[in-house]
C-alpha positions as CSV (number, residue, x, y, z in Angstrom):
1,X,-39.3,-9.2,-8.0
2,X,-37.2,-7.2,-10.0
3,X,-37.5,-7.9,-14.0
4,X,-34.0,-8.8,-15.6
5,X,-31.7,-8.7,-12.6
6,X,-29.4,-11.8,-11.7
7,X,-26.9,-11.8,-9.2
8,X,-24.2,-10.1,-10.8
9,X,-21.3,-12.2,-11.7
10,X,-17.3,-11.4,-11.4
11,X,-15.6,-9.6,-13.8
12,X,-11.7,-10.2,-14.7
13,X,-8.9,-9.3,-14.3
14,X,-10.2,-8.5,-10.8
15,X,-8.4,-4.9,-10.2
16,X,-6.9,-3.4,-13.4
17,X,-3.1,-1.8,-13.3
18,X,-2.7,0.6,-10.2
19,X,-1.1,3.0,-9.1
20,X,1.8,2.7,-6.6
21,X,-1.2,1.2,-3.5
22,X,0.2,3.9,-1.1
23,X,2.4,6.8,-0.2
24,X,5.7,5.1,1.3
25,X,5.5,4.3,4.9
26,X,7.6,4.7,8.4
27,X,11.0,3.1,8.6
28,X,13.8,3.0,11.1
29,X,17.7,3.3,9.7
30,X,21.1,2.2,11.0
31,X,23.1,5.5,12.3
32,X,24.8,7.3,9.9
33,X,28.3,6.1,9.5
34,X,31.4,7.4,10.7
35,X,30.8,10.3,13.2
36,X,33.8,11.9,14.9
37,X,34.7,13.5,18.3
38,X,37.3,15.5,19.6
39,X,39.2,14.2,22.6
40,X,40.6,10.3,23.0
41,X,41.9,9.0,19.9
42,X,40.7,12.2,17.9
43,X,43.1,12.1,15.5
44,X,42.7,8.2,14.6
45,X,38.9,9.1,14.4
46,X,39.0,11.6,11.9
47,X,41.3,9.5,10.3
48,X,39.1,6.7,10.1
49,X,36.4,8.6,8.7
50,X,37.9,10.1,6.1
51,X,38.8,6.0,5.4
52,X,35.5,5.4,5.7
53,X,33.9,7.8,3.3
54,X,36.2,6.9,0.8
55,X,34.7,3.0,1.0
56,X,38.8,2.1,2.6
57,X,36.3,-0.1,5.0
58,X,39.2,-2.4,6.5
59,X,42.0,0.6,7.4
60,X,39.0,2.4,8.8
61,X,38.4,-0.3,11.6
62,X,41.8,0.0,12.2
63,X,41.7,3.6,13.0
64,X,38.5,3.1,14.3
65,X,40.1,0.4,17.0
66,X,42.8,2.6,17.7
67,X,41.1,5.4,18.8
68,X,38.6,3.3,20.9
69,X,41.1,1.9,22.2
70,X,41.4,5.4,23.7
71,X,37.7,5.2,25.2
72,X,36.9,7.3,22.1
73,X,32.6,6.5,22.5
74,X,32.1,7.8,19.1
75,X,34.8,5.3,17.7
76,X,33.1,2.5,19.0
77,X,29.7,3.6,17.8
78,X,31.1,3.3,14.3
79,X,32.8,-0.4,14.6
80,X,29.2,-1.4,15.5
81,X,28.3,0.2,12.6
82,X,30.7,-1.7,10.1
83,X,29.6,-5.0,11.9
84,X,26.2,-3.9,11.4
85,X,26.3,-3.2,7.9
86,X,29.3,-5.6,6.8
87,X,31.5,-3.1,5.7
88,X,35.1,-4.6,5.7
89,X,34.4,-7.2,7.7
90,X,31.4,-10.0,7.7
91,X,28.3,-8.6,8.9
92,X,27.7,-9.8,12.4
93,X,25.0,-8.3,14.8
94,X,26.1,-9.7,17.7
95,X,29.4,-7.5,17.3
96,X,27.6,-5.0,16.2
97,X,25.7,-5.0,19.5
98,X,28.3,-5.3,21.7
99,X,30.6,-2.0,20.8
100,X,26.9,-0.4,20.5
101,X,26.8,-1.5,24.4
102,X,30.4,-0.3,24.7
103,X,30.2,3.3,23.4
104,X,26.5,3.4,24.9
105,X,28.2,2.7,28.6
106,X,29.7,6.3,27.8
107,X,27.1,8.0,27.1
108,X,26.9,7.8,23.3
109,X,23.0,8.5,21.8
110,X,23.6,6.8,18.2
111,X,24.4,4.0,19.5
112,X,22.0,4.2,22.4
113,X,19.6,4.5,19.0
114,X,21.6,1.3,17.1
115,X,20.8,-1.0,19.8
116,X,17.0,0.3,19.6
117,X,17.0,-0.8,16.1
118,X,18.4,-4.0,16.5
119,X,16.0,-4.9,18.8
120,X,13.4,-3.2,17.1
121,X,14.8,-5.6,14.0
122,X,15.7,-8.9,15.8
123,X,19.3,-8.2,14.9
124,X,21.2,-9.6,17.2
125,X,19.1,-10.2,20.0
126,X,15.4,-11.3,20.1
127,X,13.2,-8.6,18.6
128,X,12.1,-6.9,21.2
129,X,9.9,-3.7,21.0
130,X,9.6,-2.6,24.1
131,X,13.7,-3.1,24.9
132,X,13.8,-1.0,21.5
133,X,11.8,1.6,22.9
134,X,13.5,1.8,25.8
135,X,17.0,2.2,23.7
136,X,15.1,5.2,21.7
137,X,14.4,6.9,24.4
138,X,17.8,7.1,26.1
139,X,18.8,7.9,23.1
140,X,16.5,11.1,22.4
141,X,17.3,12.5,26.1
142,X,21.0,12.6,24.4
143,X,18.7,14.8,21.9
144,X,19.6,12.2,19.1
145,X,16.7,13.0,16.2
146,X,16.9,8.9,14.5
147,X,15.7,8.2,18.0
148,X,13.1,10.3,18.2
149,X,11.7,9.6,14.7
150,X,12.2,6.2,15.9
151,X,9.7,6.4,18.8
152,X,7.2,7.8,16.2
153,X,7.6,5.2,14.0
154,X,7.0,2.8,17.2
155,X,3.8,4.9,18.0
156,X,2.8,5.1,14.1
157,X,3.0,1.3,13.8
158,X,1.9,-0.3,17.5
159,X,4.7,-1.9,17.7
160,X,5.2,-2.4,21.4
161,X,2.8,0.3,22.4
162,X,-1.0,1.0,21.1
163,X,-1.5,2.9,18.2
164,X,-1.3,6.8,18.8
165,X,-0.8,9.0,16.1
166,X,-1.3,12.0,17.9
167,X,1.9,10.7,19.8
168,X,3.9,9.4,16.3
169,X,3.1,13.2,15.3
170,X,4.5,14.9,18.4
171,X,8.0,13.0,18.3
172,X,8.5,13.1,14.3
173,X,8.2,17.1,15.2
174,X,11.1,16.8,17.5
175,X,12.8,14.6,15.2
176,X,12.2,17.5,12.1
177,X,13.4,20.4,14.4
178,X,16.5,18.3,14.5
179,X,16.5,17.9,11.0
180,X,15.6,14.6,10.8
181,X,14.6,14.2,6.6
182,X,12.6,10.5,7.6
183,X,10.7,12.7,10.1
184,X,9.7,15.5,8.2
185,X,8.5,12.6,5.2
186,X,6.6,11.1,8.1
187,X,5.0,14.3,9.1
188,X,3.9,14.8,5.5
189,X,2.5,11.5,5.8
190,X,0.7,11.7,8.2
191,X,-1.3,15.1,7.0
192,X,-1.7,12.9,4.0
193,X,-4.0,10.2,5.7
194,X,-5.7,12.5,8.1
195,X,-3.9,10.4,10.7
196,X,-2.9,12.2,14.0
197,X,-4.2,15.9,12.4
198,X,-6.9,16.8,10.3
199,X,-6.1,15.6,6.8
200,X,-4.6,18.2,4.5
201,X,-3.1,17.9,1.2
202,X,-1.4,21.1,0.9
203,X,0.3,20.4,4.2
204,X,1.8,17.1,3.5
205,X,3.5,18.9,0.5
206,X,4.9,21.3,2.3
207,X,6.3,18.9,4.7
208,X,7.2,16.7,1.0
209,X,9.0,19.8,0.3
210,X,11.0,20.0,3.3
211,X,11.9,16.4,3.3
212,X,13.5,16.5,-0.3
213,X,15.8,19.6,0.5
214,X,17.3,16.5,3.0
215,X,17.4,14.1,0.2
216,X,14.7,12.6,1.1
217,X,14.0,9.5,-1.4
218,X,10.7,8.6,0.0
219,X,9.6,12.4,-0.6
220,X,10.5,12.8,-4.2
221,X,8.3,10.1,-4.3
222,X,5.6,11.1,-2.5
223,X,5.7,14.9,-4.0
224,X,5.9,12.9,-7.6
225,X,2.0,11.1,-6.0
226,X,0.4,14.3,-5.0
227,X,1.4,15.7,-8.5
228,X,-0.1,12.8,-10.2
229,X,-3.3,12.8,-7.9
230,X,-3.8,16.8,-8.0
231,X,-3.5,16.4,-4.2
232,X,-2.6,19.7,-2.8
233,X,-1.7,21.4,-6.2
234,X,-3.5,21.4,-9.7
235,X,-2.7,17.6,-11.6
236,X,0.6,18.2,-13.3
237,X,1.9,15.0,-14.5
238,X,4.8,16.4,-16.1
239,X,5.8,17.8,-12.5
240,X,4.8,14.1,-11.4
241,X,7.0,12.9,-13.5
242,X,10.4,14.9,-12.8
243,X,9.8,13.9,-9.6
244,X,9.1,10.3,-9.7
245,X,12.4,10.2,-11.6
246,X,14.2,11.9,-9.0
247,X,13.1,8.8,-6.6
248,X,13.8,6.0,-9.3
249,X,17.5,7.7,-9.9
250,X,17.5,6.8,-6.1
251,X,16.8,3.1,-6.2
252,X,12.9,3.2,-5.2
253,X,11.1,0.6,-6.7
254,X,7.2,2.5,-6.1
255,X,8.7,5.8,-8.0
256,X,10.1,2.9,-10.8
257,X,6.5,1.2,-10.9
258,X,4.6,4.7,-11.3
259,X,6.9,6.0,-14.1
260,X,5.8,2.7,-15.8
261,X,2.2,3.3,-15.0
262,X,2.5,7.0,-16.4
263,X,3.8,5.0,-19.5
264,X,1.1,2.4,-19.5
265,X,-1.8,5.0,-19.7
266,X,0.0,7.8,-21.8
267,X,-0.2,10.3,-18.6
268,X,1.8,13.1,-19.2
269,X,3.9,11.2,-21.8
270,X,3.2,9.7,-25.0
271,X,1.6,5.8,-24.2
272,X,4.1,3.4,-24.7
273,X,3.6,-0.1,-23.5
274,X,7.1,-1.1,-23.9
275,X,8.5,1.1,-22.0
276,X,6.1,1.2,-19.2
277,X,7.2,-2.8,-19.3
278,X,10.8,-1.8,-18.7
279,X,10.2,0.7,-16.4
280,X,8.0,-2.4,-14.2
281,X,10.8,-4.7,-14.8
282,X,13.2,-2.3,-13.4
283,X,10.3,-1.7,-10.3
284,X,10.2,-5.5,-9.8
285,X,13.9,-6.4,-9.7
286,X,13.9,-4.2,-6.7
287,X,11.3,-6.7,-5.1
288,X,8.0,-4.0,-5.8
289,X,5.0,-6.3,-5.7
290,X,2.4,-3.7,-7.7
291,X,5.1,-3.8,-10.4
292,X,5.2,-8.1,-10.3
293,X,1.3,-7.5,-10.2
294,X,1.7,-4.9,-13.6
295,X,3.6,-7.5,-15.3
296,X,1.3,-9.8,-14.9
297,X,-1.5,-7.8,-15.9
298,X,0.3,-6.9,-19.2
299,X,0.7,-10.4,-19.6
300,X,-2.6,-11.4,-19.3
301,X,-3.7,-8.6,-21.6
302,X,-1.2,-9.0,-24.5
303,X,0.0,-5.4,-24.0
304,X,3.1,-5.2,-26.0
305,X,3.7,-8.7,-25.6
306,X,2.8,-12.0,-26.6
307,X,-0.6,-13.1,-24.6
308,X,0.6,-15.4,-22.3
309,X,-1.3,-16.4,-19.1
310,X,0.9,-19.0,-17.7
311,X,3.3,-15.8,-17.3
312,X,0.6,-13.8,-16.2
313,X,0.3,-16.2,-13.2
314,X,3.8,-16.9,-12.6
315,X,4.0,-12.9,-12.1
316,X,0.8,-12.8,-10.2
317,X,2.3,-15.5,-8.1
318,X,5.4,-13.8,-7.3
319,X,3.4,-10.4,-6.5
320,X,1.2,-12.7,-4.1
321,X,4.4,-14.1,-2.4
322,X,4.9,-10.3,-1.3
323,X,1.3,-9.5,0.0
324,X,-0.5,-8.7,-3.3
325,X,-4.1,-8.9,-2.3
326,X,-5.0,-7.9,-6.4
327,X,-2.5,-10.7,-7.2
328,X,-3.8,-13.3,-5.0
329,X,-7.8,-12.5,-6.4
330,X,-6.8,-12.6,-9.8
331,X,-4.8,-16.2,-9.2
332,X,-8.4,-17.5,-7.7
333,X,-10.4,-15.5,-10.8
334,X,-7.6,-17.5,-13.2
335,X,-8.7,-21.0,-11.2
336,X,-11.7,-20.4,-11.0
337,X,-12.7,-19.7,-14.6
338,X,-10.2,-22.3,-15.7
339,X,-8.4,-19.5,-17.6
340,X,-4.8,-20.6,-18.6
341,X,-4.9,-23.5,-15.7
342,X,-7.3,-26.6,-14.7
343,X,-10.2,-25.3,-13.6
344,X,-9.8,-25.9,-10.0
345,X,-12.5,-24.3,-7.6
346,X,-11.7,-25.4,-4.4
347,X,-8.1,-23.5,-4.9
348,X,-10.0,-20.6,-6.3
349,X,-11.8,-20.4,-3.0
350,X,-8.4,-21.1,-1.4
351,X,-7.0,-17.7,-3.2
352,X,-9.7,-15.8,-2.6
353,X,-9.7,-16.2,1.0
354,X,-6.3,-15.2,1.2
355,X,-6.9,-11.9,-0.5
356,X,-9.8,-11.6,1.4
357,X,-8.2,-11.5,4.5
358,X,-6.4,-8.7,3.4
359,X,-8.7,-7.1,2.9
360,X,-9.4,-7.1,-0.7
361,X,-12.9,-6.4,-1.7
362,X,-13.3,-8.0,-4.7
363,X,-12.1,-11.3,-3.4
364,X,-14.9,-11.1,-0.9
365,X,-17.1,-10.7,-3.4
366,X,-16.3,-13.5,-5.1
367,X,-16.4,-15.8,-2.6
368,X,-19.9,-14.3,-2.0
369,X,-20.4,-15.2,-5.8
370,X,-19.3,-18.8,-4.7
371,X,-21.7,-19.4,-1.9
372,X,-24.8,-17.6,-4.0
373,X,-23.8,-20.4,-6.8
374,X,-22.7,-23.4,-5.2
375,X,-18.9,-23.4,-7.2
376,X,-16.6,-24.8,-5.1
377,X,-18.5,-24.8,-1.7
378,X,-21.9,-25.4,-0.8
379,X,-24.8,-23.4,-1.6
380,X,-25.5,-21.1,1.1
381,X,-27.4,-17.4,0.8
382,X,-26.7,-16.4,4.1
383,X,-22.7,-17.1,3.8
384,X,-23.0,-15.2,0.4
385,X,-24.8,-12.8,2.4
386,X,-22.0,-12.4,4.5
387,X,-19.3,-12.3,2.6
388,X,-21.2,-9.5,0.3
389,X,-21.6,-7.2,3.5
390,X,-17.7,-7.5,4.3
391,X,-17.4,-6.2,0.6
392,X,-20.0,-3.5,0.8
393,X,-18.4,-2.4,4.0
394,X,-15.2,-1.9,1.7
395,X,-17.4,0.1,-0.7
396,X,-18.4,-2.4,-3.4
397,X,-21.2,-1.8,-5.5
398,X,-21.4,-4.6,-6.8
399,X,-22.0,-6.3,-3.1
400,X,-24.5,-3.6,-2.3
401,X,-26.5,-4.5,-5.9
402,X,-26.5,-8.2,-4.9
403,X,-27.3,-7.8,-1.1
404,X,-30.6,-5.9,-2.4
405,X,-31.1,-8.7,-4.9
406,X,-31.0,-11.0,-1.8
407,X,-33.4,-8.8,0.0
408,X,-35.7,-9.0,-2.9
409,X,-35.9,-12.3,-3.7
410,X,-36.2,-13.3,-0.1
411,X,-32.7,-15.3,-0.4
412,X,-30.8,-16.0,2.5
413,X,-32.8,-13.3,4.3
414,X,-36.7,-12.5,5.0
415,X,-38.0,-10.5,1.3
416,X,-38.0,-7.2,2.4
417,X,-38.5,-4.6,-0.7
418,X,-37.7,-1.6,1.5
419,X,-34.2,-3.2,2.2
420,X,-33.9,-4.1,-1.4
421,X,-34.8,-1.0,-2.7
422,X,-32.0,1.0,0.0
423,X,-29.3,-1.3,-0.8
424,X,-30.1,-0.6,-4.9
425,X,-29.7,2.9,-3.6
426,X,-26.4,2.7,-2.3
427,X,-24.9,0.4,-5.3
428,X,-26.6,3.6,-7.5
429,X,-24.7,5.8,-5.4
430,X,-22.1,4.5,-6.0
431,X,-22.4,4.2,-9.6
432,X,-23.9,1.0,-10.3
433,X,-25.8,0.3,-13.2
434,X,-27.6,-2.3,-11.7
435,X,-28.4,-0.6,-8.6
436,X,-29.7,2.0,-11.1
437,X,-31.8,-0.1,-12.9
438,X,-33.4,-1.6,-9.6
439,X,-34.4,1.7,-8.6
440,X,-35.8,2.4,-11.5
441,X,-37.9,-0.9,-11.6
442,X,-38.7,-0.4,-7.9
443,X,-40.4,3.3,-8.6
444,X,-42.4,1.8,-11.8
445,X,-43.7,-1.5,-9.5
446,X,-43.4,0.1,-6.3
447,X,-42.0,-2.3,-5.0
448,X,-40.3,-0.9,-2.3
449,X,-41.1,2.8,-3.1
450,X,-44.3,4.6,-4.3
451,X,-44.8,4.2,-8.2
452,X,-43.5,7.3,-9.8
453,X,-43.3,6.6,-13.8
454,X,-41.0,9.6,-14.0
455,X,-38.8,8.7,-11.1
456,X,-38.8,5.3,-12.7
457,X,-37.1,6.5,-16.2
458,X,-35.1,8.9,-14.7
459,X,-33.4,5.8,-13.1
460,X,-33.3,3.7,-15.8
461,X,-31.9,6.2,-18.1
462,X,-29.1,6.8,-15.5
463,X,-28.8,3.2,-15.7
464,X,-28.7,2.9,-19.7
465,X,-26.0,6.1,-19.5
466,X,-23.9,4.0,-17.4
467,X,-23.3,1.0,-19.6
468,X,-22.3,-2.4,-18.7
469,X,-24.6,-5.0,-17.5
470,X,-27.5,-3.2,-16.8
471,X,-27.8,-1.0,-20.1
472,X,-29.7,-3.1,-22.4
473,X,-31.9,-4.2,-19.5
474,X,-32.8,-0.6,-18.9
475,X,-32.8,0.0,-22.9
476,X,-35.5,-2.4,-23.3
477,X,-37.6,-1.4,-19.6
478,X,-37.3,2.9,-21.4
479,X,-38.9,1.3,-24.8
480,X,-41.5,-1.0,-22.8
481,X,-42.5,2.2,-20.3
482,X,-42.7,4.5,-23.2
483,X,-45.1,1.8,-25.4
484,X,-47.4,2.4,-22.8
């Protein structure tokens, strides 16, 4: 048995202020507005877009009518369009969907690509992705490059077809050689995460790069990323932040939510807790969940405002209510410590299991922690066990460390030293003290590996280096070895 070691016990708040949780994702788009022909009703066409740049919404359905009722396809296309968007008139899918059936009938590939939204989107008619990829691809043998990204973002996602990235890749590259911005971000993407092609930093900028020559508002943002991560070029958070700005000037709430982290942690500009509060505010009004989360963190905290934890938890709340799996583990931490609420540990347990099924580590830890103690459920190792190796398999430490407590104190499990003493290894690896003090006391007992007095304060002074919970312990083991 290992001297000094408990099963380590949660920390809080559970995940600290992060950065924005990932580079922006796939999306579909409505066509662009008001696209003209030549031909049938030509002249009330152009004369309806030149309405509808100019935001005249109303006159341009006029003109728009007139000229389809010339069979002008392209006209039609764009009536769906202000009945899909509710431009001049009340927004109303199933009008939308109809002249999209109308100026498809002739042959028209935006709209073929409209009604592939809409059923992609439930707009209208049931969502339906396999009738949306059906849409998309009439659409792309019209050549039309939304469709074609489209399709990619069908393949990207599973939705309506299994998973292939390989395939998402192959149609985005049509889409981009028809200049398709979305596409091009996608692409970028996709090199990002290693999905569909061999990941590769330097090639997700360039396709970044490519993207923001089109305006590309999800590229700023994404260039603005690599620049803060030193992804692809050398950290440059000044260069981060030029470009983050670029993508909050365009209304994206992740670019907002980074500039406010930048501010948080003085990268790149001087620290300043006030504004890095604004600039979440500002992230949150445009429904960003990590900044909700900040906010509440700052809260909690007392960073440049009052302490308060019943805000703290109104904020965590509302960053829960959009899929916050940090906000939903620090709601059950706040429960289940009684912190700024009733101490309540069956709705600790309920939180946690939500975040958990997210996916959220730490929350399976805790409800490892839970089980292992008897707060809130019964006393069970081998749940506590379980829920330890879900966490491990997410890379917690911390879950590794206790599983090899487990092991050696025969807890839930047969005592196995050996399996202690691996597990320790892999929380050290990882950069646990306590793993690293375990090793250490493993290779002065031998318990689990052959004594090795050296081996054993090498360990334990990797352990003492580390801080935390496992210095003093490995303080006092160095001064005990030494005395002898």
């Amino acid at each position: 048995m290992k001297s000094g070691t408990e099963v380590n016990r949660r920390g809080f708040p559970a995940a600290a202020i992060t950065l924005a949780a990932a580079l922006v994702g796939l999306h579909g788009y409505f066509t662009a507005p008001a696209r003209a022909d030549g031909g049938q009703g030509s002249q009330a066409m152009a004369q309806g877009k030149r309405d509808m740049t100019e935001g005249r919404y109303r006159r341009a359905m006029r003109r728009f009518r007139q000229a389809a009722a010339k069979g002008n396809s392209d006209a039609m296309d764009n009536i769906g369009v202000l009945y899909g968007q509710g431009d001049g008139v009340p927004q109303d899918y199933l009008k939308a969907m109809a002249w999209y059936r109308k100026a498809a009938a002739k042959g028209n590939g935006d709209a073929m690509n409209s009604i592939g939204f809409l059923y992609g989107h439930g707009d209208g008619a049931p969502k339906n992705a396999a009738k949306a990829m059906a849409w998309y691809r009439k659409a792309a043998t019209k050549g039309n490059g939304m469709a074609m990204y489209n399709i990619g973002v069908l393949y990207g996602h599973g939705d309506g077809v299994p998973q292939d990235y390989p395939t998402a890749m192959a149609w985005y590259r049509k889409a981009a050689a028809k200049g398709n911005g979305n596409a091009m971000n996608s692409i970028g993407f996709l090199y990002g995460h290693g999905d569909g092609a061999p990941k590769n930093a330097a090639k997700a900028m360039a396709w970044y790069r490519k993207a923001a020559t089109k305006g590309n508002c999800s590229a700023f943002f994404n260039i603005g990323m690599l620049y803060d991560h030193g992804e692809g070029v050398p950290r440059d958070y000044a260069q981060a932040l030029e470009w983050l700005r670029k993508a909050a000037t365009k209304g994206n709430g992740d670019a907002m939510n980074s500039i406010g982290f930048l501010y948080d942690h003085g990268d790149g500009v001087p620290k300043d807790a006030a504004k890095a509060m604004r600039w979440y505010r500002r992230a949150a009004a445009k429904g960003d969940r990590l900044a909700m989360y900040n906010i509440g963190n700052d809260y909690y905290h007392g960073n440049d405002v009052p302490r308060d934890k019943g805000k703290a938890l109104a904020w965590w709340r509302k960053a829960a209510a959009k899929g916050s799996c940090h906000a939903m583990n620090n709601i059950g931490a706040l429960y289940g410590r009684g912190d700024g609420v009733r101490q309540d540990r069956a709705t600790a347990i309920a939180w946690y299991r939500k975040a958990a099924a997210k996916g959220n580590s730490l929350a399976m830890y805790n409800i490892g922690i839970d089980y292992y103690h008897g707060t809130g459920v019964p006393q069970n190792y081998v749940k506590a066990m379980a829920w330890w190796r879900n966490a491990a398999a997410k890379g917690s430490s911390a879950a590794m460390a206790n599983i090899g407590f487990l092991y050696d104190h025969g807890e839930g499990v047969p005592k196995d030293a050996g399996k202690s003493m691996a597990w320790y290894r892999r929380a050290a690896a990882k950069g646990s003290g306590l793993g690293m003090l375990n090793v250490g006391i493993g290779y002065y007992t031998g318990d689990g590996a052959p004594r090795d007095k050296n081996k054993a304060l090498m360990w334990l002074q990797r352990a003492e280096a580390a801080g935390g919970q496992g210095a003093l312990l490995a303080r006092k083991a160095i001064a005990q070895i030494k005395g002898r």
